[in-house]
N, C-alpha and C positions, 0 to 999 in steps of 0.2 A: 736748310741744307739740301741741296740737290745731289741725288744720287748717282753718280756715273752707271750706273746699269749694264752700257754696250764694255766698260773697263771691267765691270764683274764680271760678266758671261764670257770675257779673255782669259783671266785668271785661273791659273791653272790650278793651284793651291784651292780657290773657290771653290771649281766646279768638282776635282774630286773630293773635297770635306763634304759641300752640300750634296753631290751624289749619294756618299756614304750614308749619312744623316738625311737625307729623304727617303731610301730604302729601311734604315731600321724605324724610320716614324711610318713606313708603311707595314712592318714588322707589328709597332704597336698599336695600330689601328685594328688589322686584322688578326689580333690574339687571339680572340675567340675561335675565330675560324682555322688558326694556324696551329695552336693550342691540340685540338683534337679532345681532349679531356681537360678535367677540371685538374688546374695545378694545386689544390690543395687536396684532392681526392686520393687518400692512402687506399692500396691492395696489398694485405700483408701474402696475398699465395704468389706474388710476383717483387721481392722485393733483390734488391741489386741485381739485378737480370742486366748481364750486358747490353752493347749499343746494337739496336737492329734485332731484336726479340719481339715477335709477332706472338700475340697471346692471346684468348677469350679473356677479359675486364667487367667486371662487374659493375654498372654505375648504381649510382646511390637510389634510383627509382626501380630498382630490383630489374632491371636491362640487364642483358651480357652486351658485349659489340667487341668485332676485332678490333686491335690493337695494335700498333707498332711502337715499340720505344726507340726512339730513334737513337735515341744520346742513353738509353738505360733507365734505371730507375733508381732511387737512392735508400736508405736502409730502412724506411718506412713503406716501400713501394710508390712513392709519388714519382712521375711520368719529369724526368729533366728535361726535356724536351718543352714539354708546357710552361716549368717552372722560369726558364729561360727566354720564352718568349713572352709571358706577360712582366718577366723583371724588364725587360725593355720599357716598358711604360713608366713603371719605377723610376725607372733611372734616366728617362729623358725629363718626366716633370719633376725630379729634385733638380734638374740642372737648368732648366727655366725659367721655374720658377725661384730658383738661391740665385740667379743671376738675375732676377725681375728686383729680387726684395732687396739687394746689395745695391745695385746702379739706383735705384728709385733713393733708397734712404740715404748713399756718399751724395748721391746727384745735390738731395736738399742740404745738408750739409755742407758741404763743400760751397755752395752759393751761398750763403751763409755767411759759412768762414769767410771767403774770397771776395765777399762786395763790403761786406760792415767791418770794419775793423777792428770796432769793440767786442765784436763777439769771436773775433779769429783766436785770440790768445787763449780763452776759458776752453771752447771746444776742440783744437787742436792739442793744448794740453790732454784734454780727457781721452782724446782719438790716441793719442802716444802712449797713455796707458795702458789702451784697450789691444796697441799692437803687441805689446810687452808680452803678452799672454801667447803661449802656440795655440794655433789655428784648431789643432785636432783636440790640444787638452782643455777648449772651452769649450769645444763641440761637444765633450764625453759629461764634462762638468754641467753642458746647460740641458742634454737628454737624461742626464742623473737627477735634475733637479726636476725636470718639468717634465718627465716618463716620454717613454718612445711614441711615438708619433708619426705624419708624415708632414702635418706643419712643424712641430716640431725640432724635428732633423730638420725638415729646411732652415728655420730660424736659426739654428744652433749651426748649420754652415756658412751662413748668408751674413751673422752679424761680425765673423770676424776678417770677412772684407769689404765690409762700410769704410772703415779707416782708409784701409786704400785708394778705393773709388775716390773717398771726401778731397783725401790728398790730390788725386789726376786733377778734380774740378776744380777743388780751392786754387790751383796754380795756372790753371787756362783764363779761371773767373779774373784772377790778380791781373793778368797781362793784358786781359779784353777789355776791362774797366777803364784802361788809361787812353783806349782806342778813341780817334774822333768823332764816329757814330754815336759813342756812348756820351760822350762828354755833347755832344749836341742833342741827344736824347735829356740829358739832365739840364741844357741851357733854357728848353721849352718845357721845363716844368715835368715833364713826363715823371710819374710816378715809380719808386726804386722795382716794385712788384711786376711792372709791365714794361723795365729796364730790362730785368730779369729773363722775364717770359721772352719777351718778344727776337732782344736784341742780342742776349748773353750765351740761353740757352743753346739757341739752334748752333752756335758755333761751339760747342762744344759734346756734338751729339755722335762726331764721328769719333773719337778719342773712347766715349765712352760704349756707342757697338761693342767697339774690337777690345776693350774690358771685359764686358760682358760676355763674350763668346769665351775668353779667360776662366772667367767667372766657372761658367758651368763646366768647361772640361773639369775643374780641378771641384768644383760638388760631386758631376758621378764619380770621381776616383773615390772622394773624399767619404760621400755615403757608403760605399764598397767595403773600404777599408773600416768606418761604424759599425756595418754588420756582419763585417768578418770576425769584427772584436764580442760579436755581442748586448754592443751598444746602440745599436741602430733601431731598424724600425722591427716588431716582432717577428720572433721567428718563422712564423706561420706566414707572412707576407712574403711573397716569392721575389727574392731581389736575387741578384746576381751575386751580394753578398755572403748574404745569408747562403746560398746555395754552395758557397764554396766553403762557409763556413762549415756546415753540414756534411761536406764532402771528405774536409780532412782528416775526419778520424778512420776513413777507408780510403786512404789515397792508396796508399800500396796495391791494395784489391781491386779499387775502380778509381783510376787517376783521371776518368772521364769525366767524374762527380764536379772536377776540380778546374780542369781543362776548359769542358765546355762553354761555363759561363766566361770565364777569363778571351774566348778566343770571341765573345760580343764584346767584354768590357774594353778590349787594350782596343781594335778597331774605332768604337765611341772615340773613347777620347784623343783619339789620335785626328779623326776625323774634325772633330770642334778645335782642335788645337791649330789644322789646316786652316779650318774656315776663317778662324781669326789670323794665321797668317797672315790668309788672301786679302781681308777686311782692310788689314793695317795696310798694303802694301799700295791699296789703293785710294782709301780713305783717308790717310795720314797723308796732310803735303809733302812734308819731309821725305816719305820714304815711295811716292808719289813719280818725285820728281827723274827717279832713277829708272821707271819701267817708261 
């Protein structure tokens, strides 16, 4: 699959999602630095201090150092400002990596289903199953079962859209199989595994990108909404969930608690939900043929 390149860098959907999302992966790079203090570091003599309170901070090696909370502090004294900038990292590697383990595991599936036919009916069945279930109530059911984590939460976002994924492939694999390349690929003996690899895959890689970029907007939502519940990853892990989870028992008091992380979260996924716009518009022939 060759990439159009000069059609992405037109793209206007592209460039402002990939804009937005190289800024906050510049955000989670520089945590440390952007951070200022340790996001797990409670100060109970500074605790819900409004946004923009400069204070002496105690660090943990018996230091003082000035301080600014930019965004406040929440009812332990931990710094939202920090807690908010290393959840950025949080929340772009569950949405990576649940869009890495989803496209990998429909990808093999779906090729599967889509070229053997004996094996389309047993696993497609069992795929049907597994869609029957909602998304979030397997997510809570497989972090209950297998304790919070950050593999974990990914697994538990990531496997209930395998089925999907499986489906895109299974039906590109069905149509490409009948193709003349393929059918000449199998008159010279060519092997089903290097039918696969060679001839099947690559055309179906742009279909599953712009899945993938799917994929992840709807993990950070999805993890957010896990550790709003409580179900996510522990509380002590500075997610952007957890942070708002944290916030609403003093929303009235500090509606910033609440606010600040939501005004990283709804940008994210708005920005991955662009980028896969832009992906489709130009990677899809069908939708191709219009710009």
């Amino acid at each position: 699959m060759q990439i159009p390149w000069r059609s992405l860098a037109c793209n206007g959907a592209v460039r402002m999602g990939g804009g937005v999302l190289l800024v906050l992966l510049l955000v989670a790079l520089m945590a440390p630095w952007m951070g200022t203090i340790e996001p797990t570091a409670m100060d109970y003599d500074h605790i819900s201090v409004p946004a923009g309170t400069a204070a002496q901070v105690a660090l943990p090696d018996g230091r003082s150092v000035a301080h600014t909370f930019w965004m406040g502090s929440d009812n332990v004294g931990r710094d939202i400002w920090s807690r908010v900038v290393y959840g950025t990292r949080v929340s772009l590697l569950v949405g990576l990596f649940t869009a890495a383990v989803a496209v990998a595991g429909g990808c093999l599936l779906g090729l599967l289903a889509g070229f053997f036919r004996s094996l389309d009916a047993v696993l497609m069945r069992v795929l049907d199953g597994l869609m029957a279930i909602p998304a979030v109530l397997l997510a809570i059911t497989l972090v209950a079962v297998l304790g919070a984590s950050l593999p974990t939460v990914i697994l538990a976002i990531a496997l209930p859209e395998v089925p999907r994924v499986t489906r895109l492939v299974r039906a590109l694999v069905m149509s490409l199989r009948e193709e003349p390349f393929v059918e000449a690929a199998r008159a010279l003996a060519t092997p089903d595994g290097v039918i696969l690899w060679r001839h099947i895959l690559p055309n179906a890689l742009a279909p599953l990108i712009v899945q993938g970029t799917f994929i992840a907007a709807s993990a950070v939502m999805t993890e957010a909404i896990l550790s709003f519940l409580g179900l996510g990853l522990p509380a002590e892990v500075p997610t952007w969930g957890n942070i708002m989870a944290e916030g609403r028992v003093q929303f009235s008091q500090a509606p910033g608690n609440v606010l600040f992380p939501a005004l990283f979260l709804v940008p994210t996924v708005l920005a991955v939900n662009l980028l896969g716009d832009g992906l489709r518009d130009v990677l899809d022939p069908k939708f191709a043929k219009r710009f």
